[in-house]
C-alpha positions as CSV (number, residue, x, y, z in Angstrom):
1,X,31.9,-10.9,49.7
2,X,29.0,-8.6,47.9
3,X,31.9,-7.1,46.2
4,X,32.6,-10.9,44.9
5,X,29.1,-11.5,44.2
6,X,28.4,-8.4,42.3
7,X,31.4,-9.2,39.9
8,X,30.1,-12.8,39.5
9,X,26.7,-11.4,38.3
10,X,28.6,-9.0,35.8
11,X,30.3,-11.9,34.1
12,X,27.4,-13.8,34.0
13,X,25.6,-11.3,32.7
14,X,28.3,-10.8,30.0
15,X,28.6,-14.2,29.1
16,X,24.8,-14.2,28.4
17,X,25.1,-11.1,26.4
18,X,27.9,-12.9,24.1
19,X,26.2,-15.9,23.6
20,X,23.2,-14.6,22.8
21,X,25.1,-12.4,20.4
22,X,26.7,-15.2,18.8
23,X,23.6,-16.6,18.5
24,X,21.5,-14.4,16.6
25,X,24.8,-13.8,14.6
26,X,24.1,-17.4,13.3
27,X,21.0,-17.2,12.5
28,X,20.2,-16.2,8.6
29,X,17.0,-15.4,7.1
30,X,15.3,-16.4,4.4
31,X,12.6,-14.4,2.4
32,X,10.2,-14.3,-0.6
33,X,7.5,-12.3,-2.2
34,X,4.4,-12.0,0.1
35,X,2.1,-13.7,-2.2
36,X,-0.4,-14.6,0.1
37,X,-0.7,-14.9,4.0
38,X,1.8,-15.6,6.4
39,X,0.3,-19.4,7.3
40,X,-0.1,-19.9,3.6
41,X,3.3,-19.0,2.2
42,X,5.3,-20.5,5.9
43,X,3.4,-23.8,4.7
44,X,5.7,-23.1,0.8
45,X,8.6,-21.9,2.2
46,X,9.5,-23.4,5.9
47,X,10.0,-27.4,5.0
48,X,13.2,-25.3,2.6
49,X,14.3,-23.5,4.8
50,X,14.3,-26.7,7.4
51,X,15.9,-28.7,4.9
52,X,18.9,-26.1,4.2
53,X,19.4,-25.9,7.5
54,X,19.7,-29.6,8.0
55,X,21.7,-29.6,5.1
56,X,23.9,-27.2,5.5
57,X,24.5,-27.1,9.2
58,X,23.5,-23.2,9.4
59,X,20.3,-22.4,11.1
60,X,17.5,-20.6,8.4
61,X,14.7,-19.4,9.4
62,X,11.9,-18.4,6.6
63,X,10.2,-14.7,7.6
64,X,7.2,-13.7,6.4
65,X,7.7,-9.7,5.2
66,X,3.9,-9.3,5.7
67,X,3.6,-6.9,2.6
68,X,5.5,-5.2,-0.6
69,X,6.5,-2.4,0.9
70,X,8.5,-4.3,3.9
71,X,10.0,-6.8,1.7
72,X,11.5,-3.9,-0.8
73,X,12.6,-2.2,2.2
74,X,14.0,-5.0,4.3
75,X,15.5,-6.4,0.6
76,X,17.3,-2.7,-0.1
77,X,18.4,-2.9,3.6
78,X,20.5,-6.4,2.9
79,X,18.7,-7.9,5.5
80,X,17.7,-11.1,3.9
81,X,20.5,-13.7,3.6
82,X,18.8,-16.3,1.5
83,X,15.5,-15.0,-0.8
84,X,13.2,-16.8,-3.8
85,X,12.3,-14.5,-6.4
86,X,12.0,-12.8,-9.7
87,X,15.3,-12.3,-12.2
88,X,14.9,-8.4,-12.0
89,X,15.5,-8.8,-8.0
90,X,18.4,-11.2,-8.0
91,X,20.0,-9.3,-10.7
92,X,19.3,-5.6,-8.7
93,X,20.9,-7.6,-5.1
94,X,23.8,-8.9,-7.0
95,X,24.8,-5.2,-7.9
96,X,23.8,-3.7,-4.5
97,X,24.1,-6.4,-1.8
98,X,26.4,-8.8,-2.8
99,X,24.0,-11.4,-3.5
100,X,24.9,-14.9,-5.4
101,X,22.6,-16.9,-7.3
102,X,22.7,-20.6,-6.9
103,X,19.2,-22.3,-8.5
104,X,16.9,-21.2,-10.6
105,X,13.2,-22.6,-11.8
106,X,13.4,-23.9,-15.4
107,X,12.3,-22.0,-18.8
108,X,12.2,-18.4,-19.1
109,X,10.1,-15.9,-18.4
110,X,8.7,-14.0,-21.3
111,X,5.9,-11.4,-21.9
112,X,3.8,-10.4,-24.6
113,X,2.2,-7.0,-25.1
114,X,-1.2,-7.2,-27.1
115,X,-4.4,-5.8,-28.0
116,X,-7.8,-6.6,-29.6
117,X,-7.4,-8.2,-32.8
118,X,-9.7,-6.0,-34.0
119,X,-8.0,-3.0,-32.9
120,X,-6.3,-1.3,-36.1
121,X,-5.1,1.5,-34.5
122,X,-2.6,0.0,-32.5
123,X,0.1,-2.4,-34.9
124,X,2.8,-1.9,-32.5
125,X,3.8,-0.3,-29.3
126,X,4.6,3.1,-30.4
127,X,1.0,3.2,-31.2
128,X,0.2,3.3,-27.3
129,X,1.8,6.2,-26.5
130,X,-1.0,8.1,-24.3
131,X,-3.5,5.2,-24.2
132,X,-4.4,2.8,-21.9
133,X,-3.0,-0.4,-20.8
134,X,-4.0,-2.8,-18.4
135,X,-1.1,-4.2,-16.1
136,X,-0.4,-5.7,-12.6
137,X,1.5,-2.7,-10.5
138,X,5.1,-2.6,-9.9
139,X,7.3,-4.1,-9.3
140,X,5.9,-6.9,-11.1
141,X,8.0,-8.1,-14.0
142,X,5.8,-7.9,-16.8
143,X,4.9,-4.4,-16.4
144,X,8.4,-3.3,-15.7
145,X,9.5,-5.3,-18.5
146,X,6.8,-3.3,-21.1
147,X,8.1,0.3,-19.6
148,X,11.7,-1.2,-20.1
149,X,10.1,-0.6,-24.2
150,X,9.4,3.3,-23.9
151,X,12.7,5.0,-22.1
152,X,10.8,8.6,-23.2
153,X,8.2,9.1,-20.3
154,X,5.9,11.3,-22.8
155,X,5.4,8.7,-24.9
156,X,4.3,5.4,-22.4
157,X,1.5,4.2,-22.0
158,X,-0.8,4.8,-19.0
159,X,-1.2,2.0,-16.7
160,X,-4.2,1.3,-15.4
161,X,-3.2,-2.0,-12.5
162,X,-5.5,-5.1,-12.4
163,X,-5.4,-7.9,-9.9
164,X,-4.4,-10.7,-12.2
165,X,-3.9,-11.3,-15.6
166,X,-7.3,-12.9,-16.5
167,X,-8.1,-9.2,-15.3
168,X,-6.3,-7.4,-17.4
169,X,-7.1,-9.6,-20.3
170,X,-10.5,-9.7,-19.7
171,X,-11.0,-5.6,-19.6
172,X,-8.7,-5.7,-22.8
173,X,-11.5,-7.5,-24.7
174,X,-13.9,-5.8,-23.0
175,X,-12.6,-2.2,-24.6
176,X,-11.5,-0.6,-21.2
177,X,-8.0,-1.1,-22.0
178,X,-6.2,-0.6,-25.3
179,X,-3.6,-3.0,-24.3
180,X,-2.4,-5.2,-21.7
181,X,0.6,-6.6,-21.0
182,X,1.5,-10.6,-19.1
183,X,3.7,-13.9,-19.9
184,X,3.3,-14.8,-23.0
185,X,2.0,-18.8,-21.8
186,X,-0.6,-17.2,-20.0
187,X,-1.8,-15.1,-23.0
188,X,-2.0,-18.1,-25.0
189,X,-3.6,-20.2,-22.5
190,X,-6.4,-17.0,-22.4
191,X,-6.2,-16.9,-25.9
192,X,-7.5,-20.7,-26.4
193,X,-10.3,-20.1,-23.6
194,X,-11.2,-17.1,-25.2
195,X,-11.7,-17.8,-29.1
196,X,-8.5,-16.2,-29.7
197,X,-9.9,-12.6,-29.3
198,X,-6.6,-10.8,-28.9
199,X,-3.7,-9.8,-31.1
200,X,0.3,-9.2,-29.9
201,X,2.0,-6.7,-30.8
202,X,5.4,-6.9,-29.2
203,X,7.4,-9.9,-27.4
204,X,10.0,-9.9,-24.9
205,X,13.5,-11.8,-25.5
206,X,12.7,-14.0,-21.8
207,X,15.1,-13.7,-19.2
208,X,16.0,-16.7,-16.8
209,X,13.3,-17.6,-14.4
210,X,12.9,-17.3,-11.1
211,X,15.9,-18.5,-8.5
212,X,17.0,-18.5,-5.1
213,X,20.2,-15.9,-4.1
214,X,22.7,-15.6,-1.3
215,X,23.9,-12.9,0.2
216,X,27.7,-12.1,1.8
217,X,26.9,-13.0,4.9
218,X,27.2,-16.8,3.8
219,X,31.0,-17.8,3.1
220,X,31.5,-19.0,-1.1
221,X,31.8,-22.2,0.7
222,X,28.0,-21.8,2.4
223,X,26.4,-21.0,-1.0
224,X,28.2,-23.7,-2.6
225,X,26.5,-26.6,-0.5
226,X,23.3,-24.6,-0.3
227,X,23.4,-24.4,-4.2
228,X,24.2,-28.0,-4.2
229,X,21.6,-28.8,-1.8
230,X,19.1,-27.1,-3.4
231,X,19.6,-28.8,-6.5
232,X,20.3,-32.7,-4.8
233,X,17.4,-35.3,-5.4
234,X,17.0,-35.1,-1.6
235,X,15.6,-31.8,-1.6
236,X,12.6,-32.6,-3.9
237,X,9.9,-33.7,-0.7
238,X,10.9,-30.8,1.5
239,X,10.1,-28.8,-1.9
240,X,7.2,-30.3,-3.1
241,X,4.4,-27.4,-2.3
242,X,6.7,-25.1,-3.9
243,X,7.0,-26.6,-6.7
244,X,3.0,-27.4,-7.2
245,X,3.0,-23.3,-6.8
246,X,5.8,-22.8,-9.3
247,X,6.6,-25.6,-11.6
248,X,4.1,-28.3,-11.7
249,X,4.9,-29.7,-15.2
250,X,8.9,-30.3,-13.9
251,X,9.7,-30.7,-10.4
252,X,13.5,-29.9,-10.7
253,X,15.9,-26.9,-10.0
254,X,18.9,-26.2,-12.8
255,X,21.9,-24.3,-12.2
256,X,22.5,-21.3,-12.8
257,X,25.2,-18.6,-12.7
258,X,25.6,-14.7,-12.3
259,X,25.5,-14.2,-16.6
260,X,22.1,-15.1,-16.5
261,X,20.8,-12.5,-14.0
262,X,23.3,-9.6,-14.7
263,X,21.9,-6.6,-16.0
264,X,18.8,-7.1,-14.9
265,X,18.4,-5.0,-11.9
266,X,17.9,-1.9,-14.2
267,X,14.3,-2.7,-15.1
268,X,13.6,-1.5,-11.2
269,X,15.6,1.9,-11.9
270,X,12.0,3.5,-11.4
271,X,10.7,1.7,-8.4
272,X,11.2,3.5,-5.0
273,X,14.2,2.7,-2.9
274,X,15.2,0.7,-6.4
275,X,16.8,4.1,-7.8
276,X,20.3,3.4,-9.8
C-alpha cells in the first residue's frame, strides 16, 4: 500500500511539474526601454500588453528590465518575445534573434548635428575631429547615428553625455561644447525658444521610427494577428498613455515591414554585447 501511495505522489508530482512547464512555456514577455520607473512605465506599457493578450489569446506579460544594462543583456539573450523600441534595435534583433516587425510609430526619425552660429571654425563635421560634442550616451540613436559619420576613430569627436537634449543644447550655446548632436524637431523647437542661436552642420537621411518586434517564439500566424491587432481601431484606448508619451499629434500605428529596419543594427557595432 505505501508502495502504491508513494507512486501516486510521484505522478502527481510529475503531473505538476508538466503543467507548470507548459505554463511558463506559454507565457511571452514583453519589454521596452527603461525610461523611467517601473510603476511609471507598467502604467504605458501593461493596458498593451493586456489588450494583445485578449486579442490574441496568448498570455503577455509586460517586464520592467529595471535599467540599460539588463535590458541590452536580456535583449542579446532573446529573451524578450514582444519589445517597443528604437529602429537600430529592431533592425540588430532581426539579424541576431529572429525578431519580426509588425507596427511602427509614424514619421521618421532624423538628427541634426550643429554648432554656434557663430562658430567659424567648424562648417562641417570633419571640422570636429578632436573637439567636443555634447550627446546623450549610448546607445541612444542620435549619438550612434553621428559616430555612424566618422568610421576613423582618430578623427571623432569626443563625447561629452548630457541628460537631455535641452542639455546639450544649452551647454552648446553656452561654449562648453563645440557641437551637439539630437532630432532635428527638437533642434528646431530649441532653436525658436532660443533666438535661433545655433547653426547645423550635417543632417541625417531619417530612418523609420520607433516599432514594436516579435521574436521566433510566436508562430508567423501569432505576429500576424498581433500586428493586426496592434494596428485595429480597437487598440487605440488600451494605447492611449503610450501614445501621449510618443505620438501626441497622431494617435495611430502604420505598417511596416522588414525593408524599413534592415541594416540598421550596424549602428550598435560598438556597443557592448552589440559587437557584429
Amino acid at each position: 500500500m505505501s508502495n502504491l501511495h508513494g507512486v501516486f505522489r510521484l505522478m502527481v508530482l510529475s503531473l505538476m511539474t508538466v503543467f507548470s512547464t507548459a505554463s511558463l512555456a506559454k507565457e511571452y514577455v514583453f519589454s521596452a526601454p527603461p525610461r523611467g520607473p517601473a510603476v511609471k512605465e507598467a502604467a504605458v506599457y501593461k493596458p498593451i500588453a493586456d489588450y494583445l493578450s485578449r486579442a490574441t489569446g496568448k498570455t503577455i506579460v509586460y517586464k520592467h528590465p529595471d535599467n540599460w544594462l539588463n535590458y541590452q543583456n536580456q535583449m542579446q539573450k532573446g529573451n524578450y518575445d514582444l519589445v517597443f523600441d528604437g529602429p537600430h534595435f529592431i533592425g540588430w534583433r532581426m539579424d541576431k534573434v529572429q525578431h519580426q516587425p509588425l507596427a511602427r510609430l509614424p514619421g521618421k526619425l532624423s538628427f541634426v548635428i550643429f554648432v554656434k552660429d557663430d562658430n567659424k571654425a567648424v562648417k562641417r563635421t570633419d571640422d570636429l575631429a578632436g573637439r567636443t560634442l555634447c550627446g546623450l550616451a549610448p546607445p541612444n540613436l542620435a549619438t550612434l547615428t553621428m559616430y555612424s559619420q566618422f568610421p576613423n576613430p582618430m578623427r571623432q569627436p569626443l563625447v561629452v553625455e548630457v541628460k537631455s537634449f535641452p542639455a546639450g543644447y544649452t551647454k552648446v550655446m553656452e561654449g562648453r561644447c563645440t557641437a551637439g548632436v539630437m532630432r532635428d524637431k527638437m533642434f528646431n523647437k530649441l532653436q525658436k525658444q532660443n533666438g535661433n542661436k545655433g547653426r547645423v552642420i550635417w543632417s541625417s537621411n531619417g530612418t523609420a521610427n520607433q516599432g514594436f518586434s516579435a521574436g521566433p517564439k510566436f508562430s508567423d500566424g501569432d505576429r500576424a494577428r498581433l500586428a493586426s491587432s496592434l494596428l485595429s481601431p480597437d487598440a487605440k484606448p488600451h494605447l492611449d498613455k503610450f501614445f501621449d508619451r510618443f505620438s501626441k499629434n497622431n494617435k495611430a500605428l502604420l505598417p511596416t515591414n522588414t525593408q524599413e529596419y534592415a541594416g540598421l543594427g550596424v549602428l550598435l557595432r560598438d556597443v557592448w554585447g552589440f559587437e557584429q
